[in-house]
N, C-alpha and C positions, 0 to 999 in steps of 0.2 A: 205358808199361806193359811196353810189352821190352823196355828195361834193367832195370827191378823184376824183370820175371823171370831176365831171365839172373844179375843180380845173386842172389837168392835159390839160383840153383845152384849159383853157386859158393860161397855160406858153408856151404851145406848139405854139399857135397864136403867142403870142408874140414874141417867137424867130423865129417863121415862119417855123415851124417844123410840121409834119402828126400828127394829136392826135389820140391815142386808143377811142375807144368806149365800156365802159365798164357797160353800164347801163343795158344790158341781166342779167351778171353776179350779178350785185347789186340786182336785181329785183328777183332772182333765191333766193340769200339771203335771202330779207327780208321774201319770203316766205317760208324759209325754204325748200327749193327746192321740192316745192308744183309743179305737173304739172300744167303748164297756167290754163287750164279749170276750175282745182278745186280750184282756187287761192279763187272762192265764197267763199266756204265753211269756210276760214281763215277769210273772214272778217264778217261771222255768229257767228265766234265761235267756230268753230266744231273744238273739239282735232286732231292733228297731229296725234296722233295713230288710228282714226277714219278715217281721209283723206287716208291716209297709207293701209289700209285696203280697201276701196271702189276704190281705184286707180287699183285695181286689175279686177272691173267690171266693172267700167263705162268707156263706148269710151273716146280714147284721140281727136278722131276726134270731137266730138260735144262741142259746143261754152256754155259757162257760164248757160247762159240761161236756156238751155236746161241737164243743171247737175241737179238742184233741181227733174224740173218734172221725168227724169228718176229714180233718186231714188225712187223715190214717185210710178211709176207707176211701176217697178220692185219689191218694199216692200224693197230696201238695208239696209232701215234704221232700218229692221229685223234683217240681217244677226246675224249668230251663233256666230261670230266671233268676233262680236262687243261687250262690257262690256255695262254693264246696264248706266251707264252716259253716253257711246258714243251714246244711241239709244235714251236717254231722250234729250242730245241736239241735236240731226238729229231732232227729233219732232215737239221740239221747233221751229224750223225754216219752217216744210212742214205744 
């Protein structure tokens, strides 16, 4: 999807035309339209049905950073709801 878009800016330059900007969209993608914050957790590892599941507690407002240690200091990487592999790889990573 960013080569479509970088490709699409430069025919657009060339004919001297407005290019879209589509690179939210691409990035939405590759994460599997992971919210921003948790996009960490995708590059630890952590299954998609595990992200899925914690996106329901942890703020959208707090930055990357600050997703690990709230797991960590709320226990999420508990919850009931998560299968025994999603809690081994949360571990894994706190």
């Amino acid at each position: 999807m960013n080569v479509v878009n970088e490709l699409q800016k430069f025919v657009c330059k060339n004919y001297n035309l407005r290019a879209g900007d589509y690179s939210f969209f691409a990035s939405q993608i590759e994460n599997d339209f992971i919210r921003e914050n948790l996009a960490i957790l995708v590059e630890y590892g952590v299954p998609n049905s595990a992200i899925k599941k914690l996106e329901s507690v942890i703020p959208s407002n707090i930055d990357e950073d600050e997703v690990l240690n709230t797991i960590k200091r709320y226990k999420y990487h508990e919850l009931q709801t998560l299968i025994d592999y999603e809690k081994s790889k949360l571990n894994e990573i706190l």
